[in-house]
N, C-alpha and C positions, 0 to 999 in steps of 0.2 A: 358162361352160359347164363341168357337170364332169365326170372322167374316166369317171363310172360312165355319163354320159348320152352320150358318144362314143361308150362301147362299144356302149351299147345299139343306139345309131340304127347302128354297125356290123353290128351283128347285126341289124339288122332288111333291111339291106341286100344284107347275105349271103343271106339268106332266099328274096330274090326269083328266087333260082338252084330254088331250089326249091318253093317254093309263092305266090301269090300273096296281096297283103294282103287281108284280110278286112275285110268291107264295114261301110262306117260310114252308117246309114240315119235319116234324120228317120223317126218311129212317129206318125202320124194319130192312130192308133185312142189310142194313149196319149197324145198330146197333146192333144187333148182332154178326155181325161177326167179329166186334171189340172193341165188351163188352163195346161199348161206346155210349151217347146220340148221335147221329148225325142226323145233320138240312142239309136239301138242299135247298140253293135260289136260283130258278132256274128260272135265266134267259134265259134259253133256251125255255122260254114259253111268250115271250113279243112278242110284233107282230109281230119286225123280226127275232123272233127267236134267239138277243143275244142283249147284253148291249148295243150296240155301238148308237142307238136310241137315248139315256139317253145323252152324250155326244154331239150328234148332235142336239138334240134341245136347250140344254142348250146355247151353240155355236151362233146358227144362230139366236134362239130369243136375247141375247145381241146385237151381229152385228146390226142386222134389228131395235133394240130400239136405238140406238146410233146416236149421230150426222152423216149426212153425210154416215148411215148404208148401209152394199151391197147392189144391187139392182141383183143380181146372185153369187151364191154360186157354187165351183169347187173343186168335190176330186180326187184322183187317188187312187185305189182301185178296187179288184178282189174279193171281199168278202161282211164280214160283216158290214163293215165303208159304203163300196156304198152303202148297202140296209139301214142303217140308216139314211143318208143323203139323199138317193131319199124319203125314207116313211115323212121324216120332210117338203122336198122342196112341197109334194102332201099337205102337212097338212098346212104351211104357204103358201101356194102359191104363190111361188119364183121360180124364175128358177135354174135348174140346169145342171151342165156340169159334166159327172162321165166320166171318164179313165178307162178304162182296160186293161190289155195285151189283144194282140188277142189270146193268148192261153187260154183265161177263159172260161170253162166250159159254156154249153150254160143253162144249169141250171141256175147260177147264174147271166146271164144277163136277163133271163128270170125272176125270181122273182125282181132284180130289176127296172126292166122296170115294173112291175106289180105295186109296192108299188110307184112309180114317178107318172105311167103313163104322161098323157099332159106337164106335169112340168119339166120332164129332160130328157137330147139326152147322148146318151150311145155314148163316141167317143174309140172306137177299135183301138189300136196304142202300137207297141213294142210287142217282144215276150219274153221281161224280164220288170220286175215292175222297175227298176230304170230308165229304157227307159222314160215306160207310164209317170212315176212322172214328170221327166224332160219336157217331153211332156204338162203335165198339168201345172207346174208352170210356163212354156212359155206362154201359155194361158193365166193363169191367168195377166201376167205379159203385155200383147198385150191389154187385155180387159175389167182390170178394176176389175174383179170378185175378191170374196174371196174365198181364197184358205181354204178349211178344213181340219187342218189336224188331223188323226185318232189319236193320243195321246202326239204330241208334244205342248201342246195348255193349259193356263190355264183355259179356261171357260169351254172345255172338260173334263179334269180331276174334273171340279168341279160339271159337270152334272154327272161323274160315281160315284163320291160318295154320289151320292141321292144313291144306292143299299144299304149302309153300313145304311144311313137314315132311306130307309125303315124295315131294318132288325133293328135299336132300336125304332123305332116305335111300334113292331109285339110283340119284343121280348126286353123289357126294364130292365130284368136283367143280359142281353148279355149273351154272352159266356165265354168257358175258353179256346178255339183258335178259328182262321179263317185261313180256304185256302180260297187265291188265286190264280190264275192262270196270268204267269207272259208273255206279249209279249214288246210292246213296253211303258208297263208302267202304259201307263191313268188309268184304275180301280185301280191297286196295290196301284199307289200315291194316289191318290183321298182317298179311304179306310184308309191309313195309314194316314194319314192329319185328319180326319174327326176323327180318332177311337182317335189319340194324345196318346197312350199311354194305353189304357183305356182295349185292350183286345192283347191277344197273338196272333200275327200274323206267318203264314208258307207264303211262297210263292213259288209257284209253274213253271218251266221251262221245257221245252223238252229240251232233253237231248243236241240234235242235234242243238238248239237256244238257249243258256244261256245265253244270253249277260247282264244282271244280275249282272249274279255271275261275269263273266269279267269285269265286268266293277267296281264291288267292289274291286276285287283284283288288279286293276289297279288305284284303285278310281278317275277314272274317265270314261265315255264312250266310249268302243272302240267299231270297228268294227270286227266283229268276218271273220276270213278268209274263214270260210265255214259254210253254213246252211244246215240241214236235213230241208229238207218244207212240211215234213210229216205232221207234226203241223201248216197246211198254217195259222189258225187263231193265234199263238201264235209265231212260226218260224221266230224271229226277227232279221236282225245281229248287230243293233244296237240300245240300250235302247234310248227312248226320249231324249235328254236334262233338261229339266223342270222336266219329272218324275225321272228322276235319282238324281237331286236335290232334291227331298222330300226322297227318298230311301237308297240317300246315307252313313246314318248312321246307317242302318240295319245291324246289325249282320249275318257276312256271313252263322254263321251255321245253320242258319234260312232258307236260300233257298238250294230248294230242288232240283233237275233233275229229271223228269222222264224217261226212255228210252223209246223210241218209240214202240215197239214189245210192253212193257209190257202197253200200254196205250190203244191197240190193245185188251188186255184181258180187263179193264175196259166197254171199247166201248161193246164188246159183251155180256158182265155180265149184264151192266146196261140194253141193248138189252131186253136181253133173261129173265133175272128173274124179271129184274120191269118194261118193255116195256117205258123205258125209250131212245129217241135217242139223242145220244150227239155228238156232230164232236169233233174230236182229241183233241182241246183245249177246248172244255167245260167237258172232263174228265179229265182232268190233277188232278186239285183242289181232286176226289176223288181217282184218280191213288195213290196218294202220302200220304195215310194214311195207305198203307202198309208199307211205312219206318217210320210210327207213331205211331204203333200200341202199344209201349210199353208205350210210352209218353202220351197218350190220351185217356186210360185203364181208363174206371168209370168218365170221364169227357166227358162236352158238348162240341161241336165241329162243328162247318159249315161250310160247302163247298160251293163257289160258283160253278152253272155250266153256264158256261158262254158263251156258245152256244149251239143249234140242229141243225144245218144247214150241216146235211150229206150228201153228196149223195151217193145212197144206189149202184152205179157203184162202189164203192170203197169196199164195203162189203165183196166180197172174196178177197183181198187184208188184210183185219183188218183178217179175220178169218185165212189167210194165216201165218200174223204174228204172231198173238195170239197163233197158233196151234205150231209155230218155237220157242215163247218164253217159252212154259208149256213143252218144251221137245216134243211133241207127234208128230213130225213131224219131219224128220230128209232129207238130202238128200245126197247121195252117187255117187261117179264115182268107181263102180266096174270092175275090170279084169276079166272076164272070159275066159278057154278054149274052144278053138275053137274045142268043144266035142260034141258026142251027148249024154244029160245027165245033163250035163252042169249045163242051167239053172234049170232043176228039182232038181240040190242039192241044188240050194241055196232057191229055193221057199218052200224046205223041212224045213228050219230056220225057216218059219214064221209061228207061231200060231195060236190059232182060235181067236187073238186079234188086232192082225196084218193087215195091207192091202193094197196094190201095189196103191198109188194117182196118179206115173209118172213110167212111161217106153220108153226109148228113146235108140236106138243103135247108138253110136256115131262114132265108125270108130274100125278097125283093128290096133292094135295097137306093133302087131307084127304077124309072121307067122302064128303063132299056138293061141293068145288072140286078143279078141275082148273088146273095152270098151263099157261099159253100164253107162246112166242115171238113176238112179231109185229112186224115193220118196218111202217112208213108212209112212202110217199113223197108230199110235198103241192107245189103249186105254191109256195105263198107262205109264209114261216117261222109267219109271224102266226095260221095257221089252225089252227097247234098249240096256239094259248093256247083258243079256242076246242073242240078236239077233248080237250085234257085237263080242259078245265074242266066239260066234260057229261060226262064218265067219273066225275069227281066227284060231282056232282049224282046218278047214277044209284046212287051206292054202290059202284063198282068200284075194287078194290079195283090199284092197279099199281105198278112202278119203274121208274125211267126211265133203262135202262141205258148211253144213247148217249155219256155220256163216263168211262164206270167203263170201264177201261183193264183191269183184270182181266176181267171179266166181257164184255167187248166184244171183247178177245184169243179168250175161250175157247169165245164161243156164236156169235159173229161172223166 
């Protein structure tokens, strides 16, 4: 047993002073549908709704035990990291200093302030998080505080894998894999450190944040030139330090990408059939057991889900994509004559499966043709091979704008 795995299972022990473990559940609905045993540790059900707790107590109870420990603790964070840091600063009561962008949702200034209350002042600065950060480490740097940070940190990473702790506590003949879900590290390292070898690990990326996988292929930490923040809990562009050093000898073909649309159909799956809610990055871990499904056939298998912190404002947006990635959604800039009749032959194309989501007259486009916007929502992906192929046949003339990222950005 090694030192770092004492600490862990220490810290996970300490914990139970303050919140209890998070539940380790056999999933039905997903074991069957890919023929394999699958467990959910779902920390999307800790009090703040995702791991980041586990790291921040771990953290601030060493500081505060330490010679000469903080007497004020300071993060910069729009998320998950600030409501673990204010739920700890309410629970040791210490002070604290949380950063946001001022574009943060006032949901989530709202639950944080909630789990601080008395203990921490919300300071609103920057309308990009490298601002806020900057912001903060000046702070901290004028006033003495500790700065906490969400995953570059080793007493963090060594409070996320109390998760791995309590999953061989539950479950002492382990597995034969783990997803994780990979942003700036803390859990994945933590998990991998703690596991040594002992169970197969996947690790999971949005597609649009992999900084991961760049940084294996680089082996060393880069900066990715651009992020989807689709995945705002996972959307990293650049992996720790510290956890890139425990990761660094993973096997690239080990992590995974998910695309974002298709993480979109998890989100509403897990919704809809097990009333379960997950924000983008606590689906990851199960998004990515569809490119596992041959791998993981008759084998045990857990997912971490490693947050719930949705806001349900985002909802038609995940169903928007969800609907773009299963095909069943499509959207077009048609030519029409400037006839009357016109639009009746093309509304003649559409079946009793079919049905008009968007309708937009966008301009004249010559004398005699007008352009059109139009969405289609169909049952079946397949009735679109059919509904374009008589669009053809008729002479109409279209573009099929549904995965042009410009153009779906600006009209969409």
């Amino acid at each position: 047993m090694t030192q770092f795995q004492d600490n862990a299972r220490a810290a996970m022990v300490a914990m139970r002073d303050v919140f209890p473990a998070t539940p380790l559940l056999r999933n039905d609905h997903l074991s069957a549908k890919y023929e394999a045993d699958i467990w959910l540790k779902r920390e999307d059900l800790s009090p703040v709704r995702s791991y980041k707790l586990r790291g921040a107590f771990n953290a601030m109870r060493k500081v505060m035990g330490s010679a000469g420990g903080a007497s004020s603790f300071v993060c910069a964070s729009a998320g998950n990291h600030a409501q673990g840091m204010a739920f700890m600063c309410r629970h040791f009561q210490v002070p604290g200093v949380i950063f946001m962008p001022i574009t943060t949702p006032q949901q989530k200034i709202g639950k944080t302030r909630t789990f601080g209350g008395e203990f921490i002042e919300i300071r609103l600065t920057g309308d990009y998080f490298d601002d806020t950060l900057a912001e903060a480490q000046a702070y901290c740097a004028e006033t003495g505080g500790h700065f906490l940070a969400p995953f570059d940190d080793a007493d963090v990473i060594e409070g996320q894998a109390s998760v791995m702790a309590e999953i061989e506590a539950e479950m002492p003949g382990l597995a034969d894999m783990i997803l994780l879900p990979v942003g700036g590290g803390g859990l994945s390292a933590g998990v991998t450190r703690y596991l040594d070898g002992r169970m197969s690990i996947r690790y999971v990326e949005p597609e649009g944040g992999a900084s991961l996988r760049a940084g294996l292929a680089a082996e060393q930490p880069v900066t990715l030139p651009k992020v989807d923040s689709f995945v705002d809990g996972a959307a990293v562009a650049r992996i720790g330090a510290q956890p890139f050093a425990q990761l660094a000898g993973v096997d690239p073909a080990h992590v995974l990408t998910a695309p974002e649309d298709r993480i979109c159909v998890t989100i509403l799956e897990m919704l809809n059939v097990e009333g379960i809610v997950l924000e983008p990055a606590g689906a990851l871990s199960i998004n990515a057991l569809e490119d596992l499904r041959d791998e993981i056939r008759g084998k045990r298998v857990i997912c971490v889900t490693s947050g719930g912190n949705f806001d349900f404002e985002r909802l038609p947006e995940v169903k928007e994509r969800a609907q773009r990635f299963n095909g069943v959604k499509k959207y077009f800039i048609l030519r029409l004559p400037q006839r009357p009749g016109a639009l009746r032959d093309f509304l003649d194309i559409l079946g009793p499966e079919d049905d008009i989501s968007r309708f937009e007259y966008l301009k004249k486009s010559a004398r005699n043709f007008g352009s059109v916007l139009i969405g289609i929502e169909t049952l079946k992906a397949e009735n679109f091979t059919r509904i374009t192929a008589e669009m053809t046949d008729a002479g109409m003339t279209y573009i099929d704008i549904t995965r042009d990222p410009v153009l779906a950005e600006f009209l969409i």
